[in-house]
C-alpha positions in Angstrom: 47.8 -131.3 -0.1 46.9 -131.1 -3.6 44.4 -128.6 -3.4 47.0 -126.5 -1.7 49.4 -126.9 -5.1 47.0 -126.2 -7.1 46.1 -123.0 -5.2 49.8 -121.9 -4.8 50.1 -122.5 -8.6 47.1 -120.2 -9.8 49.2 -117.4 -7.1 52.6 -118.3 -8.7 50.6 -117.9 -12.2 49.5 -114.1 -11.2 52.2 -113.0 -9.3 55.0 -114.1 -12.4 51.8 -111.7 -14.5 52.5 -108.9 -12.4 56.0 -109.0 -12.4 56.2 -109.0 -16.5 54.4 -105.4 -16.4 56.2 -104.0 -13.2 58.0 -104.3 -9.9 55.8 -101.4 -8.5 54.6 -103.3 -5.3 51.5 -99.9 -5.2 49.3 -102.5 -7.0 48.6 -106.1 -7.6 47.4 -107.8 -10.6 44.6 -110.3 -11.1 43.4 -112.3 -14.2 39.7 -111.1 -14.6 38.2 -113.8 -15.8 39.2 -117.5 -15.0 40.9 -119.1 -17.6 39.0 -121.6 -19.3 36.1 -119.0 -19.3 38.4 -116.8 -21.1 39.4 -119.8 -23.6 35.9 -120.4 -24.1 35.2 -116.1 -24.9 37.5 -115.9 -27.2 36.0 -118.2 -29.5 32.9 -115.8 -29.5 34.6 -112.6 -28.9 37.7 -112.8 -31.8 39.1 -109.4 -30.1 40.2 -111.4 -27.1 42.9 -113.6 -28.7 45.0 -110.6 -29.1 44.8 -109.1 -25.4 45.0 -109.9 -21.8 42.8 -108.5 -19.0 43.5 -108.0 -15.3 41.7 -106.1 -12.6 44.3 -104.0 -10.9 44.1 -103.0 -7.0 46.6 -100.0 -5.9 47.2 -97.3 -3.6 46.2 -93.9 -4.7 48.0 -90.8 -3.2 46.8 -91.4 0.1 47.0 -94.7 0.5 43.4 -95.5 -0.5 43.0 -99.2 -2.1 41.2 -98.3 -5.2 40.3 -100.8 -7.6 40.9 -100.7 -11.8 41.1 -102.7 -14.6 43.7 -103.5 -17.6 43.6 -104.1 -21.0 47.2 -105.6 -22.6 48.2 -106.6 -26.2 49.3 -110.0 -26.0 52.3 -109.6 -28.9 55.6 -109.1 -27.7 58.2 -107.1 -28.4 56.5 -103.6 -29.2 55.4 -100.8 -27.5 51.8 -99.9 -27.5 50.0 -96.1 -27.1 48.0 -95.7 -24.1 44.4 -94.9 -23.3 42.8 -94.0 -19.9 39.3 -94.6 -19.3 37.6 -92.6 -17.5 34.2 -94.1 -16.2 31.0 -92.5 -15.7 28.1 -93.3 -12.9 29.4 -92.5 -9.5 30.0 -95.0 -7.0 29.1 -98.3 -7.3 26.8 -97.4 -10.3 28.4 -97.1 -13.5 31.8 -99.3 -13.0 33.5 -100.8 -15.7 32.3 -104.1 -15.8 32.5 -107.2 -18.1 30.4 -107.1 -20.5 31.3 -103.1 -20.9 35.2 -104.0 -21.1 34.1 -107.3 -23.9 32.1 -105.1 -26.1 33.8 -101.9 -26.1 37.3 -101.6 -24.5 38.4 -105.0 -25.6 37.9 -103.8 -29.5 39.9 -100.9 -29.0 42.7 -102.3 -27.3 43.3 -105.1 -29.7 43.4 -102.4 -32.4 47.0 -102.2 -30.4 46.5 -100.1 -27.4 47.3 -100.4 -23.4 43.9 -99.3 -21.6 44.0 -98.3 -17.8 41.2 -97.0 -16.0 40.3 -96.7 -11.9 36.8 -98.3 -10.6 37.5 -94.8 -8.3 37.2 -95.2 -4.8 33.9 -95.5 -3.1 33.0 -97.9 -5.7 32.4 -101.4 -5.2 35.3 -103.3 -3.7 37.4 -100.3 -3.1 37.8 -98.0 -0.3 37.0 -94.3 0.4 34.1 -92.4 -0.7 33.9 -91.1 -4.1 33.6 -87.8 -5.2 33.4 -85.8 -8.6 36.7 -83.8 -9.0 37.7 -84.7 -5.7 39.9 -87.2 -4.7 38.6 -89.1 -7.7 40.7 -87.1 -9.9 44.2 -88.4 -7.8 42.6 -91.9 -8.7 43.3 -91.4 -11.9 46.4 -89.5 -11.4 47.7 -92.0 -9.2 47.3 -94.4 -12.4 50.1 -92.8 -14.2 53.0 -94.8 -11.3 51.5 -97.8 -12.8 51.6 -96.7 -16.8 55.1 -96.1 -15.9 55.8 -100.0 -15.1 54.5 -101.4 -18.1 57.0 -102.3 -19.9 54.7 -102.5 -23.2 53.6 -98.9 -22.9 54.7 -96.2 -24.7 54.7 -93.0 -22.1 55.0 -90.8 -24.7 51.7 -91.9 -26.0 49.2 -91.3 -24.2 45.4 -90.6 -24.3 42.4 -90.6 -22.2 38.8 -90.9 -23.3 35.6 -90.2 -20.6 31.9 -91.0 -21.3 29.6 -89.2 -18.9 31.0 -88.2 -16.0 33.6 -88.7 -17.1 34.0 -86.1 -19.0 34.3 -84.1 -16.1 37.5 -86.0 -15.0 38.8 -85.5 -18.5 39.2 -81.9 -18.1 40.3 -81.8 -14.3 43.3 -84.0 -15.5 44.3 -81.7 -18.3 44.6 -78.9 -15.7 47.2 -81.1 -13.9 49.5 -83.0 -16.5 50.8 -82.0 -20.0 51.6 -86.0 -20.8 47.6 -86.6 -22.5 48.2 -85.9 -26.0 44.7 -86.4 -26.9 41.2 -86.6 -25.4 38.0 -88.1 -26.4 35.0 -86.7 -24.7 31.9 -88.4 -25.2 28.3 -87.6 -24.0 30.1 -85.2 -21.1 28.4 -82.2 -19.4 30.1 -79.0 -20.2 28.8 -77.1 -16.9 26.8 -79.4 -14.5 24.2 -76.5 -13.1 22.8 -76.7 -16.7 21.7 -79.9 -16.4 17.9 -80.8 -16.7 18.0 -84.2 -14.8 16.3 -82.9 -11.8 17.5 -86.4 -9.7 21.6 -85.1 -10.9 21.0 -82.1 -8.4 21.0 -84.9 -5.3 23.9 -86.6 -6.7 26.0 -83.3 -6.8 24.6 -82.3 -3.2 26.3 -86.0 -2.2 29.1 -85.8 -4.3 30.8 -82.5 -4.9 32.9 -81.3 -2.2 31.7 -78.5 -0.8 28.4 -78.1 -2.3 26.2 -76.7 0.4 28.6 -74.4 0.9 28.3 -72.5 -2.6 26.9 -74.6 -5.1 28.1 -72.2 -8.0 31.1 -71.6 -7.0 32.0 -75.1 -6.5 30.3 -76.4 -9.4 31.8 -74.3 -11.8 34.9 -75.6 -10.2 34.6 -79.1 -12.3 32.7 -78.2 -14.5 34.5 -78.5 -17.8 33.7 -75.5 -20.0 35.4 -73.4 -16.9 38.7 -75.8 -17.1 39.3 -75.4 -21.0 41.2 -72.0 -20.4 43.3 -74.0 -18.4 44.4 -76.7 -20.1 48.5 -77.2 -19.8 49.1 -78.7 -23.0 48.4 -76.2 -25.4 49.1 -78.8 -28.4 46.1 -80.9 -26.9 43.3 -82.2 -29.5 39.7 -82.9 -29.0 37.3 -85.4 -30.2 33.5 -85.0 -29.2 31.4 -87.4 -29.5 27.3 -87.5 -28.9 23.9 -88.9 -29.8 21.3 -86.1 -30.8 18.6 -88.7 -28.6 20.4 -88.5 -25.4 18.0 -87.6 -22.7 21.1 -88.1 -19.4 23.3 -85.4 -21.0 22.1 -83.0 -23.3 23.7 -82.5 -26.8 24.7 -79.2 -26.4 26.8 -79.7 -23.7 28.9 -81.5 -26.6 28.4 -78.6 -29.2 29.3 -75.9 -26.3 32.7 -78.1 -25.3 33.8 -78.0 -29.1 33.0 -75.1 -29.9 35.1 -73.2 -26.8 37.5 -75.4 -27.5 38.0 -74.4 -31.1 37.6 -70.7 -29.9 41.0 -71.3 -27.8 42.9 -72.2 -30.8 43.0 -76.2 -30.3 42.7 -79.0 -32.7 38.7 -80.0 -32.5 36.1 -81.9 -33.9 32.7 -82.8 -33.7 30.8 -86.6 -34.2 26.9 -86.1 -34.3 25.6 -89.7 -33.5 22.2 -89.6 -35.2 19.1 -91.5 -33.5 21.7 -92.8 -30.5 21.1 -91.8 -27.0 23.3 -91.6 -24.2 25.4 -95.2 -24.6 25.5 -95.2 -28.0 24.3 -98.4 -28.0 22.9 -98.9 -31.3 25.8 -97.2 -33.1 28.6 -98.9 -30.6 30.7 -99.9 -33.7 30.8 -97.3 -35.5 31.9 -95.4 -32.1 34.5 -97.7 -31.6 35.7 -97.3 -35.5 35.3 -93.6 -34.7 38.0 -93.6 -31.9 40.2 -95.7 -33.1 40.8 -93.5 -36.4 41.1 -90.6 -34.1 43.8 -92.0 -32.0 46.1 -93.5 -34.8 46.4 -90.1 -36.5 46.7 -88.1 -32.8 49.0 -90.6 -31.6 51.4 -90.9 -34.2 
């Protein structure tokens, strides 16, 4: 009997969670990690005493259960912009996970931002199979419902930033809603049949709808240095952001992204991340310091 208390208590404990951000019953809310891990995280990771984190599961535009993740400033009674992440890998490979969200989202969202981002589906723990500028791109779309019922998020604020692949849904997005004020792109591809990872070729044949049909034609189609042109919010602004070591994504595909960009009349700029490869990893902070000075002067 007590074990059952205790049980209906921890659902009592997420459900009252879910209800302080929205009513929306499209998704549910979850703590991500237990809480006397978290308590014991935060004495390591400062960053965490001034956010919550959930994993989010919701219904995407055709019902798909997709799964996501959530990053919440913990002080009341303001309104915070908004970021979506936008992952790279496909599948399973590449998902958000915790030590990505401690190290890197977490610092940026206790600088005072909401973060949202989709696992995508086909990824672990959600349904469907994934696809790049597919039906991954209503993922994310799907994520703006749920933006909408937090009550600490300012809709009028919003960004998205995409490493990798995710570049690639970056620029699919920006074809389809004028509400991103900003976007960071970071170590995207600017057209995918340029690539020079032999092994990307396979993923594309598995991934891309259409592919065998006419790989040109369909990979131009996502590609992003085709979508600039069509980019509905002509007061966007870019930030690019890459290492000169990256041997996964090239750094011209950064240089070529920027420079069309600029060419089109749009607010741009350019980070060269010398001696980093593709994660960044040795420079992480001073990506992170990077972003955050972008987004307080384009979200302002």
């Amino acid at each position: 009997m007590k074990h059952c208390l205790v049980i209906l208590a921890l659902f009592f404990s997420v459900s009252t969670n879910a209800q302080s951000v929205g009513q929306d019953k499209s998704y549910i809310m979850s703590d991500r990690f237990p809480l006397e891990k978290y308590s014991k995280m935060k004495k390591i990771q400062k960053q965490l005493e001034k956010i919550n984190i959930y994993d989010i599961t919701y219904n995407s535009f055709d019902n798909t259960k997709v799964k996501g993740f959530l990053l919440l400033p913990n002080e009341e009674g303001k309104k915070y912009p908004v970021i979506i992440y936008n992952r790279g890998g496909n599948g399973s490979y590449g998902m958000v996970n915790d030590q990505y969200i401690v190290t890197f989202l977490s610092k940026i969202a206790s600088k005072g931002f909401v973060i949202i981002g989709s696992q995508l589906r086909g990824s672990e723990g959600s349904e469907g199979t994934d696809e790049f500028g597919g039906k991954d791109i209503d993922d994310v779309m799907s994520l703006f419902k749920i933006i909408n019922t937090i009550k600490i998020a300012d809709t009028s604020k919003i960004a998205q930033i995409g490493w990798s692949r995710g570049g690639i849904t970056n620029f699919q997005l920006l074809k389809r809603t004028k509400k991103i004020r900003t976007t960071i792109n970071i170590a995207g591809p600017s057209d995918i049949l340029k690539t020079k990872r032999k092994e990307m070729f396979v993923v594309y044949q598995n991934r891309v709808r259409n592919y065998a049909l006419d790989s040109v034609y369909y990979s131009n189609k996502i590609s992003p240095i085709f979508q600039i042109d069509s980019v509905l919010n002509k007061k966007e602004s870019f930030l690019f952001m890459h290492g000169d070591q990256d041997e996964k994504v090239a750094l011209f595909n950064s240089k070529e992204l920027y420079k069309k960009t600029k060419r089109n009349g749009y607010k741009s700029k350019f980070i060269l991340f010398k001696n980093s490869e593709h994660s960044l990893f040795n420079q992480v902070e001073k990506a992170i310091n990077d972003i955050v000075s972008w987004l307080s002067q384009e979200l302002i």
